[in-house]
PDB file of N, CA, C, O and CB in Angstrom:
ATOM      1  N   UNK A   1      23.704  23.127 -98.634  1.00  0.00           N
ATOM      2  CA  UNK A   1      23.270  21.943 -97.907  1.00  0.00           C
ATOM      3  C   UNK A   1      21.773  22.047 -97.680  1.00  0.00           C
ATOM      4  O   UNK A   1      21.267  23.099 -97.287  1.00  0.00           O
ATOM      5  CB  UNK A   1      24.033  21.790 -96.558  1.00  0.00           C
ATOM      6  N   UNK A   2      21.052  20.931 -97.932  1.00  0.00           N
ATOM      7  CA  UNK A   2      19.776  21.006 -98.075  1.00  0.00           C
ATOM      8  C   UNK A   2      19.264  20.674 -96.421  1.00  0.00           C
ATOM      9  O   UNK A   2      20.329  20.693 -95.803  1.00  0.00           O
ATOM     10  CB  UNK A   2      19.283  19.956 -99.320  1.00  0.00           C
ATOM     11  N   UNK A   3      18.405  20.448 -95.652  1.00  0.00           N
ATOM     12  CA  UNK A   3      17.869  20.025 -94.351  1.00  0.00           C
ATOM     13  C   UNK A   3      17.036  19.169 -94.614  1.00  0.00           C
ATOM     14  O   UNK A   3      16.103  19.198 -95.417  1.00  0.00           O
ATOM     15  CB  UNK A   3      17.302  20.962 -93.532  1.00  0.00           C
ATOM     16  N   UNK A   4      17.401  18.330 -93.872  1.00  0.00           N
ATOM     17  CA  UNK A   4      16.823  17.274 -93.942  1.00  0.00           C
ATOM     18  C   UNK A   4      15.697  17.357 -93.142  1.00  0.00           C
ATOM     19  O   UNK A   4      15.565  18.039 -92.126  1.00  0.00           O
ATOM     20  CB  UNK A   4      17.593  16.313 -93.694  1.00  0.00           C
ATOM     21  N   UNK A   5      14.370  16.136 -94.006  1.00  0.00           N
ATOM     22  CA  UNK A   5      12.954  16.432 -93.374  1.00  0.00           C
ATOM     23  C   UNK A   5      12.341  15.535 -92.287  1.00  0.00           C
ATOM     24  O   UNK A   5      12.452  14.372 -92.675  1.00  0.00           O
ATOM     25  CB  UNK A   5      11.962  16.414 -94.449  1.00  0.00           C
ATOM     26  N   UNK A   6      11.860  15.581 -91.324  1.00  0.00           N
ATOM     27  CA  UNK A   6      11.495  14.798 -90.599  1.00  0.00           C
ATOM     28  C   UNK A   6       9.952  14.079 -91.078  1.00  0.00           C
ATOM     29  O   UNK A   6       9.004  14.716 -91.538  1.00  0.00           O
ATOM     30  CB  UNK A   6      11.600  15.496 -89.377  1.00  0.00           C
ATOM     31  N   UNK A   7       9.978  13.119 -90.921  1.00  0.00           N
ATOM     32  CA  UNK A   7       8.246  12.250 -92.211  1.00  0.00           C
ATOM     33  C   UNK A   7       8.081  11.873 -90.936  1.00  0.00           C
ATOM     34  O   UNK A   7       8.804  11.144 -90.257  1.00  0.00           O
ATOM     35  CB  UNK A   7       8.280  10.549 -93.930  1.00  0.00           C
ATOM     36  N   UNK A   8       6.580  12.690 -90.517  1.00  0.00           N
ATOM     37  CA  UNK A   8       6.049  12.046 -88.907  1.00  0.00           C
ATOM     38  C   UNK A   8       5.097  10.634 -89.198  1.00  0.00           C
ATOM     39  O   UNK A   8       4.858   9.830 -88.297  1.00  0.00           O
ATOM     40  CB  UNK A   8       4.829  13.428 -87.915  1.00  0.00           C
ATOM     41  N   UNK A   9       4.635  10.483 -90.499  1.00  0.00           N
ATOM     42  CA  UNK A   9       4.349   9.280 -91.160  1.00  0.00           C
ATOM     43  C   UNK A   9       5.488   8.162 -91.365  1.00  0.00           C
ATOM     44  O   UNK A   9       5.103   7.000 -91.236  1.00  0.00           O
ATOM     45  CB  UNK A   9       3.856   9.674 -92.408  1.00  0.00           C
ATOM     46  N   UNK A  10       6.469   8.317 -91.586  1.00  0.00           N
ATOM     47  CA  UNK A  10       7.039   7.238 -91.085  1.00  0.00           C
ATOM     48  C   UNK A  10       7.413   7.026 -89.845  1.00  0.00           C
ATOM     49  O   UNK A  10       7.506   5.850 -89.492  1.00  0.00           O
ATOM     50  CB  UNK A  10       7.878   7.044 -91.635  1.00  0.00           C
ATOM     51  N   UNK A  11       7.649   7.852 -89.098  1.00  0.00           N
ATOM     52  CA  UNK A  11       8.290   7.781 -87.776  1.00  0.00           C
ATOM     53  C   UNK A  11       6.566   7.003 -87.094  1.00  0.00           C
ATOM     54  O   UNK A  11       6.562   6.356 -86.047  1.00  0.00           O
ATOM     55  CB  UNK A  11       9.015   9.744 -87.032  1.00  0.00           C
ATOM     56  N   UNK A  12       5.872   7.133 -87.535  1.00  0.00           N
ATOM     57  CA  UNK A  12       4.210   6.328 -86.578  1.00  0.00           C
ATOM     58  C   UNK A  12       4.485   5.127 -86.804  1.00  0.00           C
ATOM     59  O   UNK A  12       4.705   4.293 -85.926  1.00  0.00           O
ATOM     60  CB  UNK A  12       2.340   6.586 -87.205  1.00  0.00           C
ATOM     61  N   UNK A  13       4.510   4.800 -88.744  1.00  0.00           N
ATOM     62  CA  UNK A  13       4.559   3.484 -88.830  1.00  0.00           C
ATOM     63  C   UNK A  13       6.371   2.982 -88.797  1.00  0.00           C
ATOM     64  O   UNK A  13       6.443   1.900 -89.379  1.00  0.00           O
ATOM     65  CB  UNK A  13       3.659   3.100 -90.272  1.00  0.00           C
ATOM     66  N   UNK A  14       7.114   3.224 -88.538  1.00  0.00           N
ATOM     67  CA  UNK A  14       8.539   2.798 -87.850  1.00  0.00           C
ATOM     68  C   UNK A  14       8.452   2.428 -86.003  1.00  0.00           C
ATOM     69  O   UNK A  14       9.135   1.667 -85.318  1.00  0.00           O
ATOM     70  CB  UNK A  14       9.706   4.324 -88.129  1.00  0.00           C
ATOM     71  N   UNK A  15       7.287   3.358 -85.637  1.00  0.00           N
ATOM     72  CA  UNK A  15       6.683   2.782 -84.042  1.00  0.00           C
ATOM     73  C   UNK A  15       5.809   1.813 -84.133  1.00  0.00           C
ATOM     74  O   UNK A  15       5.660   0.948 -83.270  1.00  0.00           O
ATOM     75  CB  UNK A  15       5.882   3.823 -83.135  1.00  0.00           C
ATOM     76  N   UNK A  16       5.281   1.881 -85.004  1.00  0.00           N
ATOM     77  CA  UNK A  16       3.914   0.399 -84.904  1.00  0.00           C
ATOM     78  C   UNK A  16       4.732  -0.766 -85.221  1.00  0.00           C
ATOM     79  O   UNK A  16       4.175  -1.862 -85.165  1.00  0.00           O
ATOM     80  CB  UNK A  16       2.353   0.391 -86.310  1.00  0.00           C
ATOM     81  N   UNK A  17       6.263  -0.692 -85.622  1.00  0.00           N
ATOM     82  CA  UNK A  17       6.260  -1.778 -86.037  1.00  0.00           C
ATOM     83  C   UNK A  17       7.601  -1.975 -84.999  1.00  0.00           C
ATOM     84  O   UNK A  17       8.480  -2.754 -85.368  1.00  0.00           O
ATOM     85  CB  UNK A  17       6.238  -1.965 -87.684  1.00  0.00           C
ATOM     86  N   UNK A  18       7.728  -1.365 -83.887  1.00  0.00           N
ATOM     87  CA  UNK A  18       8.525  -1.301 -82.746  1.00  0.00           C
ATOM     88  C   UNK A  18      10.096  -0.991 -82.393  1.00  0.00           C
ATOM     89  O   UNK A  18      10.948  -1.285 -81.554  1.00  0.00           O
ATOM     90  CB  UNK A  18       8.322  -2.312 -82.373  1.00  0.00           C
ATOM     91  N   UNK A  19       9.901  -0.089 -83.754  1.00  0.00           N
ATOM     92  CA  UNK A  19      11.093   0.707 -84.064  1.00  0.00           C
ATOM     93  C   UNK A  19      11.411   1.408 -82.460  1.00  0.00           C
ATOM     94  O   UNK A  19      10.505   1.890 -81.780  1.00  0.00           O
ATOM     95  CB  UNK A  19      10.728   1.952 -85.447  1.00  0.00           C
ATOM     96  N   UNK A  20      12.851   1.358 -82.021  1.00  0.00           N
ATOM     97  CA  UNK A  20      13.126   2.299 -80.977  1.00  0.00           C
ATOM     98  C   UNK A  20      13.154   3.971 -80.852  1.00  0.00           C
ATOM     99  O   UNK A  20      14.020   4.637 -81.419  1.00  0.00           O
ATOM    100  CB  UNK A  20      14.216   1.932 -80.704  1.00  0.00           C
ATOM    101  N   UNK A  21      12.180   4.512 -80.104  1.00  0.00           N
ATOM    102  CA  UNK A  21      12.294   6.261 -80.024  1.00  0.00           C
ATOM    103  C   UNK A  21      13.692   6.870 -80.230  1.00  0.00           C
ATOM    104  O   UNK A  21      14.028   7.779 -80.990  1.00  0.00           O
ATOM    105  CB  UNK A  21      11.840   6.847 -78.484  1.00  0.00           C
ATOM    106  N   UNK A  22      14.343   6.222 -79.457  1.00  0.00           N
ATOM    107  CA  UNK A  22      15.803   7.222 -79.668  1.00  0.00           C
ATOM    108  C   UNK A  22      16.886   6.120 -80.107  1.00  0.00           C
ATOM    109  O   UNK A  22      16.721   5.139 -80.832  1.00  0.00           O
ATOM    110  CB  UNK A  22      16.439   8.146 -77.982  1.00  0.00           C
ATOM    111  N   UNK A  23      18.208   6.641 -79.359  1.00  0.00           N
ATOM    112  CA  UNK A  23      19.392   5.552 -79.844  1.00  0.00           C
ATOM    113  C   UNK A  23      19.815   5.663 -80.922  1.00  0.00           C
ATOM    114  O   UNK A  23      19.174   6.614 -81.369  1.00  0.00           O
ATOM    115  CB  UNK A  23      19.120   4.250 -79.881  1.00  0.00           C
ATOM    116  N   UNK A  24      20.893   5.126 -82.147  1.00  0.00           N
ATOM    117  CA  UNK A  24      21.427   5.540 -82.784  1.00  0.00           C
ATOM    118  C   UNK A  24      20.642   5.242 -84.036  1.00  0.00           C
ATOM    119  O   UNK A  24      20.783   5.919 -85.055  1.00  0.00           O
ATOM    120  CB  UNK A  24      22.568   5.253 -82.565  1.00  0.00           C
ATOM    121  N   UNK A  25      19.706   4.089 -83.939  1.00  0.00           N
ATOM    122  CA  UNK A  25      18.780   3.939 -85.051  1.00  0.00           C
ATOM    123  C   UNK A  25      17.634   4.994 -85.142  1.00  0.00           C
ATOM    124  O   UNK A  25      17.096   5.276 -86.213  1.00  0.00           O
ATOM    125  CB  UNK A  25      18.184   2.591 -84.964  1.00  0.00           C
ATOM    126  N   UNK A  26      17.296   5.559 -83.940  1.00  0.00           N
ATOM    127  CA  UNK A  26      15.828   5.842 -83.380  1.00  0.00           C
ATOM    128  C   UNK A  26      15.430   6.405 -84.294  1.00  0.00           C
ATOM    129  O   UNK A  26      16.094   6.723 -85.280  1.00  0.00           O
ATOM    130  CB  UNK A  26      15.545   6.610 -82.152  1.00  0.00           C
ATOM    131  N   UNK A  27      13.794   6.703 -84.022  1.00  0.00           N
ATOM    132  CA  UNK A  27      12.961   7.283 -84.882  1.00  0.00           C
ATOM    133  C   UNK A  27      13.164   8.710 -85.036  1.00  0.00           C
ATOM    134  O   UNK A  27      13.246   9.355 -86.081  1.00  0.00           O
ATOM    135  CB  UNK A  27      11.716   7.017 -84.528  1.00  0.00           C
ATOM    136  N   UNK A  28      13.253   9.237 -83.421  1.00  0.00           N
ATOM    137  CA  UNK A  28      13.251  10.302 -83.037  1.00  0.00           C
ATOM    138  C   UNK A  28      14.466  11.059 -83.084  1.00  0.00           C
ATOM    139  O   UNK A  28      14.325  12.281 -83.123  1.00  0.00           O
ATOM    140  CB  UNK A  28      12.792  10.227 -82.039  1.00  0.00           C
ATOM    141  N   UNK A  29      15.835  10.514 -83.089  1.00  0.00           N
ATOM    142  CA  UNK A  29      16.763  11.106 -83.721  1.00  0.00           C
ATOM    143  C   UNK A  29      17.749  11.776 -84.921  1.00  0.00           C
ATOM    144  O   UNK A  29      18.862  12.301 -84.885  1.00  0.00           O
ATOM    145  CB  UNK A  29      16.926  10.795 -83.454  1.00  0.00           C
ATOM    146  N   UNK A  30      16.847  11.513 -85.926  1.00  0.00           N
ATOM    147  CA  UNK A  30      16.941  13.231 -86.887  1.00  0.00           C
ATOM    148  C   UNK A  30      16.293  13.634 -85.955  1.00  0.00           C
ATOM    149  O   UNK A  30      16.939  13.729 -84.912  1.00  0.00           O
ATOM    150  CB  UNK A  30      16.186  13.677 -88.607  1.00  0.00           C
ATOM    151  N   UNK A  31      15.124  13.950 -85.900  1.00  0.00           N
ATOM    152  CA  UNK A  31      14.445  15.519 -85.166  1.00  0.00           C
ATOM    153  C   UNK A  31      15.250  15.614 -84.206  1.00  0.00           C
ATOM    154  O   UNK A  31      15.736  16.723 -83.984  1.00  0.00           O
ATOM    155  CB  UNK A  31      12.787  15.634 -84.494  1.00  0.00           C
ATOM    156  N   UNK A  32      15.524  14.761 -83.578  1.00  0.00           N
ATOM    157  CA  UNK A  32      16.408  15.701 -82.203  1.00  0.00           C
ATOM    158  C   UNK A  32      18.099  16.597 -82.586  1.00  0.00           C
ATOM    159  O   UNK A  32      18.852  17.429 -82.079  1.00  0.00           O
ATOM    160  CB  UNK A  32      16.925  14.198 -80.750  1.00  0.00           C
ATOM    161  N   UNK A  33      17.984  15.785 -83.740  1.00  0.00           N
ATOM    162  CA  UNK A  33      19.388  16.133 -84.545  1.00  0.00           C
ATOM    163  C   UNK A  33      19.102  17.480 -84.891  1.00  0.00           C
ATOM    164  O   UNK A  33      19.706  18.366 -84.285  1.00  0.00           O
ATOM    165  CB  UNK A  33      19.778  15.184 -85.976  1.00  0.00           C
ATOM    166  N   UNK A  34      18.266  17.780 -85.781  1.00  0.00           N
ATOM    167  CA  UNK A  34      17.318  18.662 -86.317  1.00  0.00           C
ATOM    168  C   UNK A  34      17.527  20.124 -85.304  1.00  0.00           C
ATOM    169  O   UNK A  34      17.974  21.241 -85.564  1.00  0.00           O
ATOM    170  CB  UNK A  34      15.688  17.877 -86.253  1.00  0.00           C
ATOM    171  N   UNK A  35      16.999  19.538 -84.116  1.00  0.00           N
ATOM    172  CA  UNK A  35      16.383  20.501 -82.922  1.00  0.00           C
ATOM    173  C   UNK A  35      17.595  21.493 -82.749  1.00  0.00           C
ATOM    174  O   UNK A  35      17.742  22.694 -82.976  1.00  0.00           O
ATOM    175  CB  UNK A  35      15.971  19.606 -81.302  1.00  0.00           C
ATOM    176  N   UNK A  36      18.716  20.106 -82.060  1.00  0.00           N
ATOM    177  CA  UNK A  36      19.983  20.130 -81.050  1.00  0.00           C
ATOM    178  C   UNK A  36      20.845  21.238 -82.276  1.00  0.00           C
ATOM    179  O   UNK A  36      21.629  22.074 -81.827  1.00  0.00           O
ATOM    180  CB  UNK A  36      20.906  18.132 -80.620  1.00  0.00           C
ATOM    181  N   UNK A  37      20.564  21.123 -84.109  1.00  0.00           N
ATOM    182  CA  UNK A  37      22.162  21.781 -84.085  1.00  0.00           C
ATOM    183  C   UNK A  37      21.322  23.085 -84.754  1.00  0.00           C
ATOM    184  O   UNK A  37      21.901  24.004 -85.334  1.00  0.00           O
ATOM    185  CB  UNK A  37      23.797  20.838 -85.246  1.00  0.00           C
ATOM    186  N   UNK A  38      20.064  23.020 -84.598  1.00  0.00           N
ATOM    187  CA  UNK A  38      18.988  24.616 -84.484  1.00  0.00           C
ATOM    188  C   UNK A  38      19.420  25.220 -83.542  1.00  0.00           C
ATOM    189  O   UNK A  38      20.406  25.874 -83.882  1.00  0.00           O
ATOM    190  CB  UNK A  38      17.306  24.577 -84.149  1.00  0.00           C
ATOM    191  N   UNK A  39      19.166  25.334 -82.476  1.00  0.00           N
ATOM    192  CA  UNK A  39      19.944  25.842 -80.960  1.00  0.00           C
ATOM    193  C   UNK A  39      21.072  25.824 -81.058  1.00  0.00           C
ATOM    194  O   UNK A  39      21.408  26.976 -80.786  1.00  0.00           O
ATOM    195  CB  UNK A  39      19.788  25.099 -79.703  1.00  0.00           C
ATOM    196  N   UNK A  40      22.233  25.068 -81.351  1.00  0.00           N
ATOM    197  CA  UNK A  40      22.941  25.848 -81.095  1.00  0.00           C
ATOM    198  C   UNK A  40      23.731  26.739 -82.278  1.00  0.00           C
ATOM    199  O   UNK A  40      24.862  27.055 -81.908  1.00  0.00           O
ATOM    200  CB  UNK A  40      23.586  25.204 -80.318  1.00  0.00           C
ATOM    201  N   UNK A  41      23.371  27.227 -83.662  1.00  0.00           N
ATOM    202  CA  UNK A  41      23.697  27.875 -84.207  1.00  0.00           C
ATOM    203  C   UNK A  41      22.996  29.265 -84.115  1.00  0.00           C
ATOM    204  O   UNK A  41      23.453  30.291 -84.620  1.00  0.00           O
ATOM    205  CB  UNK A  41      23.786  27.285 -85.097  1.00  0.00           C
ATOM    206  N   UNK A  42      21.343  29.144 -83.116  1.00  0.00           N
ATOM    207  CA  UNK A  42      20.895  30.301 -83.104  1.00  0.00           C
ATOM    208  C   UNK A  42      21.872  31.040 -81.522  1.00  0.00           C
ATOM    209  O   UNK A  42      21.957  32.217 -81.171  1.00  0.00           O
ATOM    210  CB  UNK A  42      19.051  30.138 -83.099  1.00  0.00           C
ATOM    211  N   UNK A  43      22.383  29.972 -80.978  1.00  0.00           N
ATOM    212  CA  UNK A  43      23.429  30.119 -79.695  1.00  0.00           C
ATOM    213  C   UNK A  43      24.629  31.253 -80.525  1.00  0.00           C
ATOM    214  O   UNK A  43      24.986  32.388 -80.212  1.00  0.00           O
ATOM    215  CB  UNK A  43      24.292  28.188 -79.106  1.00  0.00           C
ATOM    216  N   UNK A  44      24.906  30.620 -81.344  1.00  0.00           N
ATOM    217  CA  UNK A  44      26.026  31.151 -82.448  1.00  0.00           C
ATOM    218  C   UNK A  44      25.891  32.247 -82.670  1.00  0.00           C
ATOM    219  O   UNK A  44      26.622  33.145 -82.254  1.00  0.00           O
ATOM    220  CB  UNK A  44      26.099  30.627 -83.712  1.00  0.00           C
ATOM    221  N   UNK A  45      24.859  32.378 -83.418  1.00  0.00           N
ATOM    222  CA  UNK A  45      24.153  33.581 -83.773  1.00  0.00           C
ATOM    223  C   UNK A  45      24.415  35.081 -82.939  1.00  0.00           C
ATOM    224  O   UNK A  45      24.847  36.205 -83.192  1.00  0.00           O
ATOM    225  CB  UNK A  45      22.715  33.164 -83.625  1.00  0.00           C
ATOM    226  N   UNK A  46      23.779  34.210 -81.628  1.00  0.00           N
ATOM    227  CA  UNK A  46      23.706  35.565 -80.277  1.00  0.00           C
ATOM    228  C   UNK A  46      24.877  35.539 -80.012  1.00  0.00           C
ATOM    229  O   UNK A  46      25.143  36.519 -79.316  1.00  0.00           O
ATOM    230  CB  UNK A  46      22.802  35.416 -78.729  1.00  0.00           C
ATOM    231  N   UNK A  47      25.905  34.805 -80.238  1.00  0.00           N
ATOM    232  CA  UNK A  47      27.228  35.656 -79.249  1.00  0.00           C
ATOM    233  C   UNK A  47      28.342  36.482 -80.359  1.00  0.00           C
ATOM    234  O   UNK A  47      29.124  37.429 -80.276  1.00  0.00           O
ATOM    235  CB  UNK A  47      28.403  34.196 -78.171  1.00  0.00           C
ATOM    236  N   UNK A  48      27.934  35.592 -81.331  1.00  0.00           N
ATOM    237  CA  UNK A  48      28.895  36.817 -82.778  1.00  0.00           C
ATOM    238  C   UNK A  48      28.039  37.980 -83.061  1.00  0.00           C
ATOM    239  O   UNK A  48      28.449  38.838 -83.843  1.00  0.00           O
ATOM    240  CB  UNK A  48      29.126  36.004 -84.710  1.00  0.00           C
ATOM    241  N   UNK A  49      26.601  38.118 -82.358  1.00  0.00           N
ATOM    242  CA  UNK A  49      26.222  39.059 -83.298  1.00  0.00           C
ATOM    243  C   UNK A  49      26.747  40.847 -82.119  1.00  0.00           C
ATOM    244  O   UNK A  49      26.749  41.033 -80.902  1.00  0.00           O
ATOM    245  CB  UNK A  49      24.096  38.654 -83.787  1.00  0.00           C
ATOM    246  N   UNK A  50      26.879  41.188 -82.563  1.00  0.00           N
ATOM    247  CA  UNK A  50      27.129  43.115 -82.589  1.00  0.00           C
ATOM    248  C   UNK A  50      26.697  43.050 -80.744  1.00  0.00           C
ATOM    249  O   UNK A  50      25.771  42.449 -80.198  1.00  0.00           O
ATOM    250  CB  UNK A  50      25.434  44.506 -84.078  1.00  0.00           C
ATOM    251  N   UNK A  51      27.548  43.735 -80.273  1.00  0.00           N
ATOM    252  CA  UNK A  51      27.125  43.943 -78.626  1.00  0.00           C
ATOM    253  C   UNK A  51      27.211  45.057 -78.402  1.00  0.00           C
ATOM    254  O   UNK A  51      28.275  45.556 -78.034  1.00  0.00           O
ATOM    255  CB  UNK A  51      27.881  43.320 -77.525  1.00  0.00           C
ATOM    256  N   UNK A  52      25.699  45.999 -78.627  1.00  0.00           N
ATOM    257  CA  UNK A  52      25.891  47.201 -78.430  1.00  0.00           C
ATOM    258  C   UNK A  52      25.257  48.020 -77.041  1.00  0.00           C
ATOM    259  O   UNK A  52      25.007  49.213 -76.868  1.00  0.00           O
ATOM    260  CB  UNK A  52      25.464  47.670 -79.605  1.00  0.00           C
ATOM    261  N   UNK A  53      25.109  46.749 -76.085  1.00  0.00           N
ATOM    262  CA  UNK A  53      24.846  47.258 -74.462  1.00  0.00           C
ATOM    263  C   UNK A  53      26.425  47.519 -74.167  1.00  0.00           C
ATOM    264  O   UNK A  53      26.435  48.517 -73.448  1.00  0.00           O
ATOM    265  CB  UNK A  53      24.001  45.869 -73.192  1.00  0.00           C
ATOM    266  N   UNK A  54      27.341  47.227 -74.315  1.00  0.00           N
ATOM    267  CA  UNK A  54      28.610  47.866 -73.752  1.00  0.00           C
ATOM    268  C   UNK A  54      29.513  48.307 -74.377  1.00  0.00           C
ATOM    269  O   UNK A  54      30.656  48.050 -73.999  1.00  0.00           O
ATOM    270  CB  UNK A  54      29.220  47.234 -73.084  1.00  0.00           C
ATOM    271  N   UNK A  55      29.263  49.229 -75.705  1.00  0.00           N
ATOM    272  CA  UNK A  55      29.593  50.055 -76.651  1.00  0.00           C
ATOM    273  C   UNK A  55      30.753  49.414 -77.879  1.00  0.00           C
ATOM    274  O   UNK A  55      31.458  50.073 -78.642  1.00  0.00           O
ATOM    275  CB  UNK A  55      30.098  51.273 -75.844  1.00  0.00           C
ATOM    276  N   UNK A  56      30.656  47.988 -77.753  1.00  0.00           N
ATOM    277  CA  UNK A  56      31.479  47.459 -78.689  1.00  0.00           C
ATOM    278  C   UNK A  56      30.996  46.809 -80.000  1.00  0.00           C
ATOM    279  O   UNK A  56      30.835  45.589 -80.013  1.00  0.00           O
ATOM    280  CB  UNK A  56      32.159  46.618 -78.052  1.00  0.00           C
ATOM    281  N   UNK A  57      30.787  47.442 -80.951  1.00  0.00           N
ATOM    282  CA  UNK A  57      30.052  47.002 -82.049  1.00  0.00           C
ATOM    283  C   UNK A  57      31.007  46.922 -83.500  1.00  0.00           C
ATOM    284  O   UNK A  57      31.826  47.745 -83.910  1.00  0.00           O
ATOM    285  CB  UNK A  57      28.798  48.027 -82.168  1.00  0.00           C
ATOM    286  N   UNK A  58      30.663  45.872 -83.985  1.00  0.00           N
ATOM    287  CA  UNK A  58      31.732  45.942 -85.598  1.00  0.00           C
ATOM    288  C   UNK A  58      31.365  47.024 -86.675  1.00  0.00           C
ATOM    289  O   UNK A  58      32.176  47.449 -87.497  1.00  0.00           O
ATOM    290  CB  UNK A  58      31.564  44.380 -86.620  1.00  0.00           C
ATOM    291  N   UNK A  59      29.970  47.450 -86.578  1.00  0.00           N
ATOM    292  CA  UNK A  59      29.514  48.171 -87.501  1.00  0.00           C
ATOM    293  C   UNK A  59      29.522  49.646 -86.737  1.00  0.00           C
ATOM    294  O   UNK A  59      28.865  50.523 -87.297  1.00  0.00           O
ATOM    295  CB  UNK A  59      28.137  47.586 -88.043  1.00  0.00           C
ATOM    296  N   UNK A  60      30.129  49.954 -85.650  1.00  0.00           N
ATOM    297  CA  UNK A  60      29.724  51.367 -85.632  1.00  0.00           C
ATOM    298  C   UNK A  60      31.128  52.622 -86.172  1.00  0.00           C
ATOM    299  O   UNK A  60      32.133  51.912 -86.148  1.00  0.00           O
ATOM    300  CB  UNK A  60      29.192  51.604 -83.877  1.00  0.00           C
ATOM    301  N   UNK A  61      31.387  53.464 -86.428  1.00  0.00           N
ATOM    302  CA  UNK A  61      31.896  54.729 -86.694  1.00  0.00           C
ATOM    303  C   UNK A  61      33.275  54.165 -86.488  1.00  0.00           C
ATOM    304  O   UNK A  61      33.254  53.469 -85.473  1.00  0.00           O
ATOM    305  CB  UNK A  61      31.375  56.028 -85.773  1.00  0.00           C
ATOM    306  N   UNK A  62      34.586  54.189 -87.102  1.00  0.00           N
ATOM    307  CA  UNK A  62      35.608  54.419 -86.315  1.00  0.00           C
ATOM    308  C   UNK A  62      35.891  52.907 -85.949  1.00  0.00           C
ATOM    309  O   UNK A  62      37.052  52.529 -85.791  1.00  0.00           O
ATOM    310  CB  UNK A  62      35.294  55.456 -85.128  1.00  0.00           C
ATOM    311  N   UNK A  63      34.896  52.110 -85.824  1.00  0.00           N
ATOM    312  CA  UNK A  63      35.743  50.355 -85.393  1.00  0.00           C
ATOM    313  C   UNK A  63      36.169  49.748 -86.618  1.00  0.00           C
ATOM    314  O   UNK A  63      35.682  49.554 -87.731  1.00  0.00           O
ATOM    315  CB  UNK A  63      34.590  48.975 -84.621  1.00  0.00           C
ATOM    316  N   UNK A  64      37.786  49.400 -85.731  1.00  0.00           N
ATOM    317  CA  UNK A  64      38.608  48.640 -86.897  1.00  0.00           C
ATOM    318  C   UNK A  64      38.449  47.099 -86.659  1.00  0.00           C
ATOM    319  O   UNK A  64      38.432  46.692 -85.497  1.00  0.00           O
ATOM    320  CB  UNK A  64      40.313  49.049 -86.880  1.00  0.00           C
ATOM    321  N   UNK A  65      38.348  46.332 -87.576  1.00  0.00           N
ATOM    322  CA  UNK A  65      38.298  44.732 -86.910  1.00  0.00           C
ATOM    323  C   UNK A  65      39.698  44.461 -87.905  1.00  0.00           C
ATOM    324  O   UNK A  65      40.250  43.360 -87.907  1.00  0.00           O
ATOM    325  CB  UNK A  65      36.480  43.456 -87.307  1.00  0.00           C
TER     326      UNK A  65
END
């Protein structure tokens, strides 16, 4: 899946011509789209990854998953 790009050149001239900031058309919603599912896969990220402050880790010696 490719990511999609945010064109801050169109999003100026989509405002000059009184395009709405947000809402389901908005200018600004890819990027917020963009932002919102950045966070929370780096959210993702931190809670699957290895927790080795309280000795439970997938990669260490001896753990079976």
């Amino acid at each position: 899946m490719t990511a999609p790009t945010f064109d801050i050149n169109a999003a100026i001239q989509a405002l000059c011509e009184g395009q709405d900031l947000t809402g389901k058309d908005g200018i600004l919603t890819p990027l917020i789209k963009k932002l919102t599912e950045a966070a929370l896969n780096a959210e993702l990220v931190g809670h699957l990854a290895p927790n080795r402050k309280n000795g439970y880790c997938f990669d260490s010696p001896g753990a079976s998953i």
